[in-house]
C-alpha positions as CSV (number, residue, x, y, z in Angstrom):
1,X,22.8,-39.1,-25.3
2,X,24.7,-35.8,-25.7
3,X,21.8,-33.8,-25.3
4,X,20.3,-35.7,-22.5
5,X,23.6,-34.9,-20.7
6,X,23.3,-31.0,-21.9
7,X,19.7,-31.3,-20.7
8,X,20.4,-33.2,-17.4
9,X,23.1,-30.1,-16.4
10,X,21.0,-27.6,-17.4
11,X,18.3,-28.8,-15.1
12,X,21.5,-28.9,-12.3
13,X,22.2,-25.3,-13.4
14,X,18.8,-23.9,-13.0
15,X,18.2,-25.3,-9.4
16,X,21.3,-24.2,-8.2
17,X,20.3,-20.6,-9.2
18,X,16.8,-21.2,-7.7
19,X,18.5,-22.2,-4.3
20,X,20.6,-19.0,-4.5
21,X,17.1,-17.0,-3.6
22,X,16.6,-15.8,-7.0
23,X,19.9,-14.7,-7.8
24,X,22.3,-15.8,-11.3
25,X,23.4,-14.6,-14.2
26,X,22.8,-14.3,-17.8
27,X,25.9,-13.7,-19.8
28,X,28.3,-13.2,-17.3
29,X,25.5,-10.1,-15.8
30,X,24.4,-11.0,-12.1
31,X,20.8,-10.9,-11.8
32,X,18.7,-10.5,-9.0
33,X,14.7,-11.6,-9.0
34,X,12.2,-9.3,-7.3
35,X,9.0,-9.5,-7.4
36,X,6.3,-7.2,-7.7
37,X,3.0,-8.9,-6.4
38,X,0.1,-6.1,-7.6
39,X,-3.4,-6.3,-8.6
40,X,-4.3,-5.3,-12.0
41,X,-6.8,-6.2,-12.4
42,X,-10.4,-7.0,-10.0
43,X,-11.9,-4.4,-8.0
44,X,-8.9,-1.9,-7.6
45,X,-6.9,-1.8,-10.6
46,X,-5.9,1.2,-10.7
47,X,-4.2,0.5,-7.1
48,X,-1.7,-2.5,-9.2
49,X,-1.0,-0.3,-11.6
50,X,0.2,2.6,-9.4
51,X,2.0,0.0,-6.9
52,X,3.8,-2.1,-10.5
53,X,4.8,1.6,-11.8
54,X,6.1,3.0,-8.7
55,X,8.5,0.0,-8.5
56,X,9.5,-0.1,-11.4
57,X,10.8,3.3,-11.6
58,X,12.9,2.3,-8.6
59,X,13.9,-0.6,-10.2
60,X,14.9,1.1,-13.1
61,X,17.1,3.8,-11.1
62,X,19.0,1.7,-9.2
63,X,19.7,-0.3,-12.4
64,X,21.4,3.1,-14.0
65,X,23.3,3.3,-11.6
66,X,25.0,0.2,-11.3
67,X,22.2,-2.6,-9.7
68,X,22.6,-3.6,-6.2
69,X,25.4,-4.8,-4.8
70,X,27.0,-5.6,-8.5
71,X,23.6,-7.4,-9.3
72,X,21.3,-6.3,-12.2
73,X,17.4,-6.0,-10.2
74,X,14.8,-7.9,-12.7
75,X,11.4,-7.5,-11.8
76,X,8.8,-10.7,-11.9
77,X,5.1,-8.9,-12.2
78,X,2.2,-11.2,-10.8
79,X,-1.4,-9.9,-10.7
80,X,-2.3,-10.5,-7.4
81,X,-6.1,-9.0,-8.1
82,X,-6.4,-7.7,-4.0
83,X,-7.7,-10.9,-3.4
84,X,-6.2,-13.5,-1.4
85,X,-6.3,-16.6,-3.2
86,X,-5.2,-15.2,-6.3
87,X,-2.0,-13.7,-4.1
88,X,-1.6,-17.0,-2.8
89,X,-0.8,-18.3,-5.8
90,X,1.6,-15.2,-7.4
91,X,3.1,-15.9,-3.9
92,X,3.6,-19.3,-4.9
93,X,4.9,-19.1,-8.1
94,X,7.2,-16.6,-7.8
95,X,8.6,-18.3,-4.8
96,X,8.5,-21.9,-5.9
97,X,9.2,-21.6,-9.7
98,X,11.2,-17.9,-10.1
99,X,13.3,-18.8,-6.5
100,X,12.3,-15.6,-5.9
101,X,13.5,-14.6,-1.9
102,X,12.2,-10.4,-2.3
103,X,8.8,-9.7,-2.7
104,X,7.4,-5.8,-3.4
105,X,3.3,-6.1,-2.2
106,X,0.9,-6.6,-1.8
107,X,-1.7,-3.7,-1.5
108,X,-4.4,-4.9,0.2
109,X,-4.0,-5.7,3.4
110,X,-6.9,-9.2,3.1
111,X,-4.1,-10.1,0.4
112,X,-0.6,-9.1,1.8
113,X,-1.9,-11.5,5.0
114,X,-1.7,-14.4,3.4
115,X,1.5,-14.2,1.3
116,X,3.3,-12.9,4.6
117,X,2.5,-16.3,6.2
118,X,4.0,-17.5,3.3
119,X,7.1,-15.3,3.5
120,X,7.1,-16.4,7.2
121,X,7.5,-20.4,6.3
122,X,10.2,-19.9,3.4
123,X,12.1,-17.3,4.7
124,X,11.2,-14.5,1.9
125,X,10.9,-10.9,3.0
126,X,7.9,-9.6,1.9
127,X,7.9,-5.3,2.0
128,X,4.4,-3.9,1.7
129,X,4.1,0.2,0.1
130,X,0.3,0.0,1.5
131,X,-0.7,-2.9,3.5
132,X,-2.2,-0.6,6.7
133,X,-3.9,-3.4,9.1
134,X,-2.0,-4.8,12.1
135,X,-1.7,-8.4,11.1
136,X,-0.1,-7.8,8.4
137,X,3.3,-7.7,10.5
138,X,1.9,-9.4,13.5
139,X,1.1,-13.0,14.1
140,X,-2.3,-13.9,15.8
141,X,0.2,-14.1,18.8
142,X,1.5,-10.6,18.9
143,X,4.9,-11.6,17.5
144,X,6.2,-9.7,15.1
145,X,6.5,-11.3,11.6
146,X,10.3,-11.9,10.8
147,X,10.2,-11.8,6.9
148,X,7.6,-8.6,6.6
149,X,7.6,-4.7,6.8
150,X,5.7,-2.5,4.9
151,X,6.3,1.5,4.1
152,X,2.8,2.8,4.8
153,X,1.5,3.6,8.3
154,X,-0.4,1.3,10.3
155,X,-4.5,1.7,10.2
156,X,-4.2,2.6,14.3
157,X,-2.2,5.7,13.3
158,X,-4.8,6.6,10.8
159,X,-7.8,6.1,12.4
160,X,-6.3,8.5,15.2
161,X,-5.4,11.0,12.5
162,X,-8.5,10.9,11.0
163,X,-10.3,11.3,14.7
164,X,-8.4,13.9,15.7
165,X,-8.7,16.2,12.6
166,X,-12.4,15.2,12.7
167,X,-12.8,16.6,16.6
168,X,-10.0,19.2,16.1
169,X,-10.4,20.5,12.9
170,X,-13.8,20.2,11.5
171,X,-15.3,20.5,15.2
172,X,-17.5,17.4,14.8
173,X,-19.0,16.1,17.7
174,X,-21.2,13.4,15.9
175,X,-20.2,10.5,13.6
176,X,-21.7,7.8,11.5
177,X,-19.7,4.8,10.5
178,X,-20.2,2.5,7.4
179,X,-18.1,0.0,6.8
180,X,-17.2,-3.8,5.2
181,X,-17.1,-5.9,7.8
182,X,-15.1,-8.7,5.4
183,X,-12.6,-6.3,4.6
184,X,-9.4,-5.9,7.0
185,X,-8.6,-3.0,6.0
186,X,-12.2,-1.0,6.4
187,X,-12.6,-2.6,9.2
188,X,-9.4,-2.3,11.1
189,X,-9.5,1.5,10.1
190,X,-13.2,1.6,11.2
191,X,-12.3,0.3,14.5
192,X,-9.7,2.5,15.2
193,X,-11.6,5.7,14.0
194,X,-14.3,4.7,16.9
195,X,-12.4,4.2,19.8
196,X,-10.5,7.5,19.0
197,X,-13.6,9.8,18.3
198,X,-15.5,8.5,21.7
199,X,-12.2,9.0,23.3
200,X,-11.8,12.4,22.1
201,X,-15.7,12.9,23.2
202,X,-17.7,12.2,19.9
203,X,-20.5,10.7,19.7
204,X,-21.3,7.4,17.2
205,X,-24.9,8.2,16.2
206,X,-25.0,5.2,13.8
207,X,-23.0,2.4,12.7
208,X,-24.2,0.5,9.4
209,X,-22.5,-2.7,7.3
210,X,-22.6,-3.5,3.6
211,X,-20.6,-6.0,1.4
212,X,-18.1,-5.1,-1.5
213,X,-21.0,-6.6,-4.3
214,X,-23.4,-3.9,-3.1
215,X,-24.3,-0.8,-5.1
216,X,-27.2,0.5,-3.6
217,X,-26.6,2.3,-0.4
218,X,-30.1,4.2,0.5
219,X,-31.2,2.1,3.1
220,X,-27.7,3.0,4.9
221,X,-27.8,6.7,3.5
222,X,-31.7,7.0,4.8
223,X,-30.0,6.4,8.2
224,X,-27.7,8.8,7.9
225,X,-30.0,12.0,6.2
226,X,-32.1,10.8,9.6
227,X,-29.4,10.4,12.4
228,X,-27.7,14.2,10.7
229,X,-24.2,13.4,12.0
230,X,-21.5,15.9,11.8
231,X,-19.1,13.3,9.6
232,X,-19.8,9.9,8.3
233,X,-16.8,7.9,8.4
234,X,-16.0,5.6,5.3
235,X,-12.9,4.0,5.6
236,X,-13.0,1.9,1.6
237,X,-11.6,2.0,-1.1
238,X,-12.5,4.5,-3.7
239,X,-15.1,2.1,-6.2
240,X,-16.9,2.0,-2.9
241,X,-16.5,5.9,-2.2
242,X,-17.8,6.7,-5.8
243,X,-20.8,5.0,-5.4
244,X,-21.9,6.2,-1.7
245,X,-21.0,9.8,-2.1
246,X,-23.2,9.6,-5.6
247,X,-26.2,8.7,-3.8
248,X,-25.6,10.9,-0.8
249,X,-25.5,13.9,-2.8
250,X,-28.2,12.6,-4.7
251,X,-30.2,12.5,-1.1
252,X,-29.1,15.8,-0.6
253,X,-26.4,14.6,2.8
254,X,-24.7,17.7,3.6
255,X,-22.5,15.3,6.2
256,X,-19.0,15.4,5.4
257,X,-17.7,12.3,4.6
258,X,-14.1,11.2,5.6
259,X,-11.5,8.1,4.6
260,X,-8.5,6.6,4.5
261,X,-5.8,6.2,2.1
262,X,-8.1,3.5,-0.4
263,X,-9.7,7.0,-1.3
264,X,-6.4,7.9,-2.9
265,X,-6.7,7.0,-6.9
266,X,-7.0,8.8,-10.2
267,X,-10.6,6.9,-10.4
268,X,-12.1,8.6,-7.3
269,X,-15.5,10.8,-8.5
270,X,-13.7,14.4,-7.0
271,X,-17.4,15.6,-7.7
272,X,-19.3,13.2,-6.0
273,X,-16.5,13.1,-3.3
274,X,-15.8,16.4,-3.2
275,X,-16.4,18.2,0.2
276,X,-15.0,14.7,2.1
277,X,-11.6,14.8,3.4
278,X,-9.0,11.3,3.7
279,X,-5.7,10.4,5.7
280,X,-3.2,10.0,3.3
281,X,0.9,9.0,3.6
282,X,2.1,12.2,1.3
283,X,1.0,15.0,-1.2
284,X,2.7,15.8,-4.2
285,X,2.5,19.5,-3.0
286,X,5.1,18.6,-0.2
287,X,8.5,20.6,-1.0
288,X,10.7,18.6,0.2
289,X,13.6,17.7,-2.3
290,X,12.5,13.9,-2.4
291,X,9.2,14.4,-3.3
292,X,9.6,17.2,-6.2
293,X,12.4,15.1,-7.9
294,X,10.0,12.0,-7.2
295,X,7.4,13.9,-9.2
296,X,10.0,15.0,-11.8
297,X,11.6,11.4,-12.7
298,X,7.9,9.5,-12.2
299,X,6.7,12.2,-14.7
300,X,8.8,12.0,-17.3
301,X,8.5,7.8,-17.1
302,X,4.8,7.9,-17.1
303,X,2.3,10.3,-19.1
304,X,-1.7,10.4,-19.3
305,X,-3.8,9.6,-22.4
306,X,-2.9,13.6,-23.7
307,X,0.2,13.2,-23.5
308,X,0.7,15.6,-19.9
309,X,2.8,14.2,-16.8
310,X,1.4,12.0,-14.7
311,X,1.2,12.8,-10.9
312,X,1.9,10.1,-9.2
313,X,-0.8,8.7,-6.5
314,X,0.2,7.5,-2.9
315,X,0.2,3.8,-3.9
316,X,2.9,4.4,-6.6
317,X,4.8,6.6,-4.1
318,X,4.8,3.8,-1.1
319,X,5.8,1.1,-3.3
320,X,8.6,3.4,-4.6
321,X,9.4,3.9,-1.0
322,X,9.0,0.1,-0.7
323,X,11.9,-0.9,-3.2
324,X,14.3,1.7,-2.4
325,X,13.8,0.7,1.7
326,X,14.4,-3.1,0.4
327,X,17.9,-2.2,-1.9
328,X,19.2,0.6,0.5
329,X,19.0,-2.7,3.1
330,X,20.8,-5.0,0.5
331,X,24.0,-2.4,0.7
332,X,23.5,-2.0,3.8
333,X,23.8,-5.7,4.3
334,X,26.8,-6.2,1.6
335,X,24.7,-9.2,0.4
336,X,21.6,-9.8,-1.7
337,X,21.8,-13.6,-1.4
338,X,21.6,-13.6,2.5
339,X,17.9,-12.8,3.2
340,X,18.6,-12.8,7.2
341,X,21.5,-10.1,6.6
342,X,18.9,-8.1,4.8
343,X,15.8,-8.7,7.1
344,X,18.5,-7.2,10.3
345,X,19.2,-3.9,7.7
346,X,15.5,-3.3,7.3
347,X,14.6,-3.8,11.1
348,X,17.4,-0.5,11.3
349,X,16.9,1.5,8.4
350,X,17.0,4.8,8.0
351,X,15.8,6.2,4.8
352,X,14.7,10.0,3.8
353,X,11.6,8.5,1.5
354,X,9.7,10.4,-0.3
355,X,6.7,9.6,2.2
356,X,8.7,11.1,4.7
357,X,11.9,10.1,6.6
358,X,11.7,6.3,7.7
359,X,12.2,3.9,10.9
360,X,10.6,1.2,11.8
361,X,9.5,0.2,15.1
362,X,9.5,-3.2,17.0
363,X,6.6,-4.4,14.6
364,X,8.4,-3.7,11.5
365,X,6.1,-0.5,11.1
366,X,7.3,3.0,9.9
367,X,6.8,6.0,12.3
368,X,6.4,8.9,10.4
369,X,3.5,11.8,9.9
370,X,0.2,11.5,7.7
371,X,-1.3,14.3,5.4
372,X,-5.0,15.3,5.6
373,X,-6.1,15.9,1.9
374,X,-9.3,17.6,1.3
375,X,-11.3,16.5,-1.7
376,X,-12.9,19.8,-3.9
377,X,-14.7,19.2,-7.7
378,X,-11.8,20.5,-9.3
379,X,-9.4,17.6,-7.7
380,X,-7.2,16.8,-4.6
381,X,-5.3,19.4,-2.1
382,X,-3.5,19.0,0.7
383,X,-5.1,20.0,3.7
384,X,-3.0,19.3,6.8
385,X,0.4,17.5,8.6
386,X,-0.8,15.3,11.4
387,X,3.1,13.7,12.8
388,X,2.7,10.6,15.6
């Protein structure tokens, strides 16, 4: 009967600390759950892995120096695979079972969606590093979501970068668009690149649609060695980009081809690639004080196969961002257990990130400037500053 009692108030115990939005204490330490919804695994692993490490470090500085607000930060990692059922159910759990209330993620935007309707109807801030299209913030209404931000600019911004250094820049007057139509994100960015190169008096000479299973592009690419436009615009991620630029060079396209952020990963072919140029929310060549001691402390955390530094790619920067916007709004707030207190912090932050120096605007999005990299066979270089 004793240890049904025991039992029975342990039981007590652990809801309590579930009701208090993933907050409690082991051992007299006060803990505070986060978690960090990432995929690592499906199509863009390399993505979760970034986003997971970039947090982490965060997690891990804030934590030396004393937690947040008194409270130890413990991350909850949940592989959220980019896909939105599977974030569904990471959302889920952590919410449901953990009690977590603060939730680092997603990355893709067709997965972040879903989990910040979630965060909507439980009242759990949800901070994207990388989520770019417009609903992830905004309601099929226009409202603003109350529970979500995210770090990384929104795909409007980027398709107007990528326009204008495509006009301005590289002087092209033609363009030919691929894209996934079932993606958000390649689509949203698509969409925006369009109606910014017409405006700016380009011309869209073609404008083709594949799925995320295919792997042979030449009835697309025939189009395109045909139609000869100045730039081809491929707004996917970068298993898509390795695969398209192959071929193309294999066709012998001289067309530059230019992209978003989802080129941005250790994995993307710089040879087949190389020529193309992508919008991108910072370079490690930046010298700004936050992003060489952001290269410093990631690369002594985090070293390649050989044993060398690694350089950290935009996804681990913007989730970095990510966690430091969400505890610099905690002490702002004085609380970590009042999740409105904390959503009014974030809606007037502040922050010097390493992406740049952050605000948000009326749609919880960050207004701040993109960089142009260029992509060469030897690797990545920064190219250009493109502000709002």
């Amino acid at each position: 009967m004793r240890s049904l009692k025991v039992l029975s108030l342990f039981v007590i115990l652990s809801m309590i600390l579930v009701a208090c939005g993933g907050t409690g204490s082991t051992g007299g330490a006060k803990e505070l759950k986060v978690a960090i919804l990432a995929p690592l695994s499906g199509p863009v692993p390399t993505f979760g892995v970034s986003t997971r490490d970039g947090a982490l470090l965060a997690i891990e500085e804030w934590n030396a120096k004393g937690g947040v607000n008194g409270y130890t930060i413990v991350p909850i990692v949940e592989d959220s695979q980019c896909t939105p059922e599977p974030a569904v159910n990471a959302m889920n759990k952590v919410v449901d079972q953990d009690g977590v209330k603060f939730v680092i993620g997603e990355v893709c935007s067709k997965a972040t969606i879903p989990i910040s309707e979630i965060g909507t109807a439980k009242k759990v801030i949800v901070i994207s590093g990388t989520s770019t299209a417009e609903a992830v913030t905004v309601d099929a209404n226009g409202n603003t979501k109350p529970y979500t931000f995210r770090a990384c600019f929104i795909d409007a911004f980027q398709g107007l970068v990528g326009a204008k250094f495509a006009t301005e820049k590289l002087g092209a007057k033609t363009t030919f668009i691929m894209l996934d139509q079932a993606n958000d994100y390649v689509k949203g960015l698509a969409e925006e690149f369009e109606k910014n190169f017409t405006a700016m008096g380009g011309t869209v000479v073609g404008k083709e649609s594949y799925t995320a299973k295919d792997t042979d592009f030449s009835t697309i690419l025939a189009k395109i060695a045909e139609a000869k436009p100045d730039v081809v615009y491929l707004p996917d991620y970068y298993n898509i980009v390795n695969l398209v630029t192959k071929q193309a060079k294999e066709k012998g396209i001289t067309s530059a081809f230019l992209g978003g952020d989802g080129w941005d990963s250790a994995d993307l072919d710089v040879v087949a690639a190389a020529g193309g140029y992508f919008t991108n929310h910072y370079s490690p060549d930046d010298p700004r004080p936050e992003v060489v001691n952001f290269l410093a402390a990631y690369g002594a955390k985090y070293k390649n196969d050989d044993g060398t530094a690694k350089v950290p790619d935009a996804l681990a920067t913007l989730a970095y961002d990510a966690a430091n916007m969400l505890f610099t709004a905690m002490t702002t707030a004085g609380t970590v257990e009042d999740v409105d207190k904390v959503k009014v912090a974030l809606e007037g932050i502040k922050i010097n990130a390493v992406s740049g120096a952050i605000t948000l605007d009326a749609k919880h999005n960050p207004v701040k400037a993109a960089a142009i990299l260029a992509v060469t066979a030897e690797g990545v270089k920064f190219e250009a500053s493109i502000a709002p």
